[in-house]
C-alpha positions as CSV (number, residue, x, y, z in Angstrom):
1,X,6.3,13.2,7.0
2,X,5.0,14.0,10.1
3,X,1.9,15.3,9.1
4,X,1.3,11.8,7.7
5,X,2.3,9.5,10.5
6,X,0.3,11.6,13.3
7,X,-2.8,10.6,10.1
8,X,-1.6,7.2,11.2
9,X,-1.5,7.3,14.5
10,X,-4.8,9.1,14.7
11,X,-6.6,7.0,12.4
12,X,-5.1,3.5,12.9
13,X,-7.5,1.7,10.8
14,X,-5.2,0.7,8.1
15,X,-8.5,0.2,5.2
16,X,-9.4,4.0,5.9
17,X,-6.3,6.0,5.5
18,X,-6.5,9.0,3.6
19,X,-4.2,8.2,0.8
20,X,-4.7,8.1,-3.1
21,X,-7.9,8.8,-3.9
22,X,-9.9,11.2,-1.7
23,X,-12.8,9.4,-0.3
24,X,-14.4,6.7,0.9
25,X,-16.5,3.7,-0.3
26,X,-18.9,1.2,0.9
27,X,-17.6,-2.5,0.1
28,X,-20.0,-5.6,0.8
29,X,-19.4,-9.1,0.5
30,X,-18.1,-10.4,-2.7
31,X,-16.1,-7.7,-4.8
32,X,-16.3,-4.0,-5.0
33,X,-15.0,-1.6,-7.6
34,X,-13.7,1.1,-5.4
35,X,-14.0,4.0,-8.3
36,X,-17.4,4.2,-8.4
37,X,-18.5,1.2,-5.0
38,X,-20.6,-0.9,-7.9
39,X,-20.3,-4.1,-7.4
40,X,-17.8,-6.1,-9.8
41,X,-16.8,-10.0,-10.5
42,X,-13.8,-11.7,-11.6
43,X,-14.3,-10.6,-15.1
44,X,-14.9,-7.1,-14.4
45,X,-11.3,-7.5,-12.9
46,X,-9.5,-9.4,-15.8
47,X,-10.9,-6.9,-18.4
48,X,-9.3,-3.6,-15.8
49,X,-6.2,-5.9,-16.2
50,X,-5.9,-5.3,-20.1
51,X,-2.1,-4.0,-20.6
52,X,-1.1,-4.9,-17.9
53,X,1.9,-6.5,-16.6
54,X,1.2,-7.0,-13.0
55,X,-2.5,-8.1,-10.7
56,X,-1.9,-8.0,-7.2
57,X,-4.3,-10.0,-4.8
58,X,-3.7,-9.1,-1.5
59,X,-4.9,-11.3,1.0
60,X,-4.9,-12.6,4.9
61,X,-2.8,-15.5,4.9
62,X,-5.8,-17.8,7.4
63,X,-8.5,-17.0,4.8
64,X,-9.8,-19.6,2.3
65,X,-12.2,-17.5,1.1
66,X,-9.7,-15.0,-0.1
67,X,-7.3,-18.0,-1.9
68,X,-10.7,-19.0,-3.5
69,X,-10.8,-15.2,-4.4
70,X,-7.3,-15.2,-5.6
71,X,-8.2,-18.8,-8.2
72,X,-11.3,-17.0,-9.2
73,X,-9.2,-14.2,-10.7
74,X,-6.6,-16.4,-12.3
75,X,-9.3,-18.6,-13.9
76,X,-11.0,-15.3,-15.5
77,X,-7.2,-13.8,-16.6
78,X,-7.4,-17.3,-18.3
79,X,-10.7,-17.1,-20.1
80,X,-9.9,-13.7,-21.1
81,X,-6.9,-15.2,-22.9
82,X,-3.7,-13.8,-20.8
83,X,-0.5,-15.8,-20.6
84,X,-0.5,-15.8,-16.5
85,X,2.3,-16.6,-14.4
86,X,1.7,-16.7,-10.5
87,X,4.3,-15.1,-8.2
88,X,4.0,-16.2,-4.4
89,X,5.4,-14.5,-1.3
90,X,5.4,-17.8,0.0
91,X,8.3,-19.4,-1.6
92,X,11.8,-17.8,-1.2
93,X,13.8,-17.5,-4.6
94,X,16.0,-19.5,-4.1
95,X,13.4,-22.4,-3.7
96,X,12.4,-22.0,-7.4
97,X,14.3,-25.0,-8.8
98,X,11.0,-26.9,-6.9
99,X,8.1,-25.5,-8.0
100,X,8.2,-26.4,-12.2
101,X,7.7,-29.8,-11.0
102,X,4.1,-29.4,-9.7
103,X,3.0,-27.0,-12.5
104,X,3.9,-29.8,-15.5
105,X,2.1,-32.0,-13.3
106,X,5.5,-34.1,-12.2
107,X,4.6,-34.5,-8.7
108,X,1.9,-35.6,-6.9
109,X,0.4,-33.1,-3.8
110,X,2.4,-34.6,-1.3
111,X,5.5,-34.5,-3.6
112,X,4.9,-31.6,-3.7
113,X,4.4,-30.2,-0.2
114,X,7.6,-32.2,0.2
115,X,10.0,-31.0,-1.9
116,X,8.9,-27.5,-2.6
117,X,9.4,-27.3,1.8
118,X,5.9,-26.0,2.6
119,X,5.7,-26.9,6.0
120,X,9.4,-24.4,6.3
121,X,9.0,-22.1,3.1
122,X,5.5,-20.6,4.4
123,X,4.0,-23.5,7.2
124,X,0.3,-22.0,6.9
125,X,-2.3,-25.1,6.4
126,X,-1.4,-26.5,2.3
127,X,-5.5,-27.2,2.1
128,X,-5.9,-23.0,2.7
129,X,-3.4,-22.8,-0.9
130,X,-4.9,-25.9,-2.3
131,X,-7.8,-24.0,-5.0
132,X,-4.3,-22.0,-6.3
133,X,-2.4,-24.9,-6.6
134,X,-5.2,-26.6,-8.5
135,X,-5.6,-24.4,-10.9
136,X,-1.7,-23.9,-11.7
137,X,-1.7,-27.6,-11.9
138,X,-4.9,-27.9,-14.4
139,X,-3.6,-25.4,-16.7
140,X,0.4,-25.3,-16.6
141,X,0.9,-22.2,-15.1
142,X,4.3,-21.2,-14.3
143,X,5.0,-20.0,-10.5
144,X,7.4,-17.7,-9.5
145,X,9.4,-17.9,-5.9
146,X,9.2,-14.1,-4.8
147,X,10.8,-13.7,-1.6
148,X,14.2,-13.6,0.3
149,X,14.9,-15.4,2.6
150,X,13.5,-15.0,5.9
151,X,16.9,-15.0,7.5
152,X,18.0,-11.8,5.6
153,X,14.9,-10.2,6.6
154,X,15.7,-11.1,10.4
155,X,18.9,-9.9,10.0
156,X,17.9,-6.5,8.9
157,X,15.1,-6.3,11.5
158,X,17.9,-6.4,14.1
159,X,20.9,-4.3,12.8
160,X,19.5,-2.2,9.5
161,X,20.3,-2.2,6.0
162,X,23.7,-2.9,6.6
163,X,22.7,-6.6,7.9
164,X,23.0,-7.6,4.2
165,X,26.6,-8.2,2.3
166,X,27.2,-7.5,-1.4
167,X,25.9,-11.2,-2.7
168,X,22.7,-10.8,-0.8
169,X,21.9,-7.1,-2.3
170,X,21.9,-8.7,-5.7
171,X,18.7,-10.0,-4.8
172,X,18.0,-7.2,-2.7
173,X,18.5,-3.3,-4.7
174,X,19.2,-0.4,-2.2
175,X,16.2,-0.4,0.3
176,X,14.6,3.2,-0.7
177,X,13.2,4.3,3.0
178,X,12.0,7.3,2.2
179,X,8.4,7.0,1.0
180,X,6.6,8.9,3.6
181,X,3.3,7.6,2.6
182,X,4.5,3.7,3.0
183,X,5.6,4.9,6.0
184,X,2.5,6.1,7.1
185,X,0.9,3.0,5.8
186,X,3.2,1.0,7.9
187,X,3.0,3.4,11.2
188,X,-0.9,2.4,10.7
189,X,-0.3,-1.6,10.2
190,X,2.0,-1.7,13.2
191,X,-1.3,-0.5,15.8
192,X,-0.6,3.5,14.5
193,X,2.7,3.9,16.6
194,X,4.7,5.6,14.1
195,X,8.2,4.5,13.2
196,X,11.0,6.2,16.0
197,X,14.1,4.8,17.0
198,X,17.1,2.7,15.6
199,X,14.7,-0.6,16.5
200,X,11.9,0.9,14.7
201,X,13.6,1.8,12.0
202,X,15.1,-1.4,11.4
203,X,11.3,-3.3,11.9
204,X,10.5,-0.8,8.7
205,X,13.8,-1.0,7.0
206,X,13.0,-5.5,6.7
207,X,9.8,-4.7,5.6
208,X,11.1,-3.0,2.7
209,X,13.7,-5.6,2.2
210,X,10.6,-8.1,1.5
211,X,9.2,-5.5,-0.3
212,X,12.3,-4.3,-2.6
213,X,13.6,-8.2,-3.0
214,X,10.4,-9.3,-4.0
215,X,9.5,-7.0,-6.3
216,X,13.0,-7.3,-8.1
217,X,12.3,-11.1,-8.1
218,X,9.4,-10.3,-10.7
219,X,10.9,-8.0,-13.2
220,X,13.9,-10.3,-13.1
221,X,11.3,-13.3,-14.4
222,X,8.5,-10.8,-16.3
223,X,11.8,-9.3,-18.3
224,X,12.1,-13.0,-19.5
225,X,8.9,-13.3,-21.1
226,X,8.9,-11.3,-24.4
227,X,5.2,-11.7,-24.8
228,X,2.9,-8.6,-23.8
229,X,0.4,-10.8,-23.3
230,X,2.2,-11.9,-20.0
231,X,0.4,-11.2,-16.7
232,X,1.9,-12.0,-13.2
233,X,-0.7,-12.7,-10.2
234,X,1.3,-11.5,-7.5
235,X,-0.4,-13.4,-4.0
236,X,1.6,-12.3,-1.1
237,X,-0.3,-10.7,2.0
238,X,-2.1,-7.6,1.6
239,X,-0.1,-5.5,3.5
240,X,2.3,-5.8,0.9
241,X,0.5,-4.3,-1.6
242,X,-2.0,-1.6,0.3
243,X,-2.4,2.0,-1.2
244,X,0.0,0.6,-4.5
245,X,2.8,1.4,-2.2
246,X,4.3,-2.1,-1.5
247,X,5.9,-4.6,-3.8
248,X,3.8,-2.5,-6.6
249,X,5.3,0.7,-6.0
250,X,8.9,-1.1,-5.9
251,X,7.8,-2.7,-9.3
252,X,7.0,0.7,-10.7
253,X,9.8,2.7,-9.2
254,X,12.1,0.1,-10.9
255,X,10.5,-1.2,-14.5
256,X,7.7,1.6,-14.5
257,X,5.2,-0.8,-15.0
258,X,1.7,-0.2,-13.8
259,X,-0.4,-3.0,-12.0
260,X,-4.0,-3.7,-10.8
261,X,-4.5,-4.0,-7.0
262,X,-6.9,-5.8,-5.5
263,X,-6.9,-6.2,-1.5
264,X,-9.0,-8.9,0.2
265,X,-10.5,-8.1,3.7
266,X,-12.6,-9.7,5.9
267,X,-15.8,-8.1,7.6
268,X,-19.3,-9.4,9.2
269,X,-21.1,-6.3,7.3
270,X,-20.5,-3.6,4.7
271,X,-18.2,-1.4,5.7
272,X,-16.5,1.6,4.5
273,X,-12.9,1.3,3.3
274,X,-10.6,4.7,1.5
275,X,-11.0,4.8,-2.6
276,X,-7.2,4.8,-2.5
277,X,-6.4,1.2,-0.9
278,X,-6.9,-0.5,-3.9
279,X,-8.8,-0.4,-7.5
280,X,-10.7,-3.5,-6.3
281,X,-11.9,-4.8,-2.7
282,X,-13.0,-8.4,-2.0
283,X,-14.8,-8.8,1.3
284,X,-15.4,-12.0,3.3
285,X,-16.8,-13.1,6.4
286,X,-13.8,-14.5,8.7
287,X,-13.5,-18.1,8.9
């Protein structure tokens, strides 16, 4: 482990991290297969997705280019003929009750913003999320609430797994914090200052209780739908999904199910990024 975190704190450029696959890759605007740095599309993406439960699109939250990305990937899962759900980090689970509404096209947009608590659940600009929205609205999708409360995740930032009582860990399974490479991952995310202390520990421990609760969130709903033609687009921020060793890596851990990860970055020019932070890159120019 401490071979790992000094790779962090050394190299604190959390795209470049020598984890997964050796290498690096050049990545330009618009998308990028990281196996071979060809350039892909949507439908490159869908077709990588055959089998497969799970697509994560990781994203920064400010970006409407990479929620554009994110609807361009949903609408080719759709023309290749998958079932597709969308699971957001932006809604807590207990919120799901409001969200069916919009996708059966119930409510109108500012119904919707309204009851599903927007402006509290996530409070980022509703026109960033609009494109998803859309297309869940055209074609019925369901949408899954993801997260735990922000609260719990407070709570465990200031006094450690033990924050949470016995109805709160049924959401939340026992927070593995042991993964040296997510911790590594995380040293590099926080600046590269690797994770000392009980304070530091804690900031790490409520990253995995987003992590762990959201990814329990998903089975909970994907072992619901007995069609293997089910996909889940999982749009939560990328650092949640970097190096398959976020919510994917909880998802795997628990179900064994392997997913497709892209990450979405933004950068002026092409730029290199490791092989092993995801199977597929989408690059912007920041907005």
């Amino acid at each position: 482990m401490i071979a790992l975190l000094a790779a962090a704190v050394l190299q604190d450029d959390p795209y470049t991290l020598d984890i997964g696959a050796p290498g690096t890759v050049e990545v330009r605007s618009g998308y990028t297969r990281t196996a071979t740095g060809q350039a892909a599309t949507p439908d490159d993406i869908a077709a990588a997705a055959d089998g497969l439960q799970y697509v994560f699109v990781g994203e920064s939250h400010d970006q409407l280019a990479h929620h554009l990305a994110q609807t361009a990937i949903i609408d080719a899962l759709l023309k290749r003929g998958r079932d597709v759900i969308v699971g957001f980090e932006m809604f807590t689970r207990d919120n799901q009750r409001n969200l069916a509404p919009w996708s059966v096209g119930y409510w109108s947009q500012d119904q919707f913003i309204e009851k599903s608590g927007w402006e509290t659940q996530w409070g980022f600009d509703y026109k960033l999320y609009a494109p998803i929205f859309d297309a869940i609205r055209i074609h019925r999708l369901p949408m899954v609430a993801l997260n735990v409360p922000r609260e719990w995740v407070r709570s465990v930032g200031r006094e450690g797994p033990g924050a949470l009582n016995s109805e709160q860990r049924e959401w939340v399974p026992d927070l593995f914090l042991e993964d040296e490479t997510h911790r590594a991952i995380f040293a590099s995310m926080m600046g590269g200052h690797p994770v000392t202390g009980t304070q530091g520990e804690n900031i790490y421990a409520a990253m995995v209780t987003w992590d762990e609760g959201m990814a329990r969130s998903a089975i909970d709903y994907m072992d619901t739908r007995h069609n293997r033609n089910a996909v889940m687009v999982v749009v939560a921020g990328s650092g949640h999904m970097m190096y398959d060793r976020g919510i994917n890596y909880r998802i795997k851990l628990r179900s064994g199910a392997e997913s497709l990860n892209i990450t979405c970055i933004t950068a002026s020019e092409t730029r290199s990024v490791s092989r092993g932070l995801a199977d597929f890159v989408f690059v912007s120019e920041a907005e």
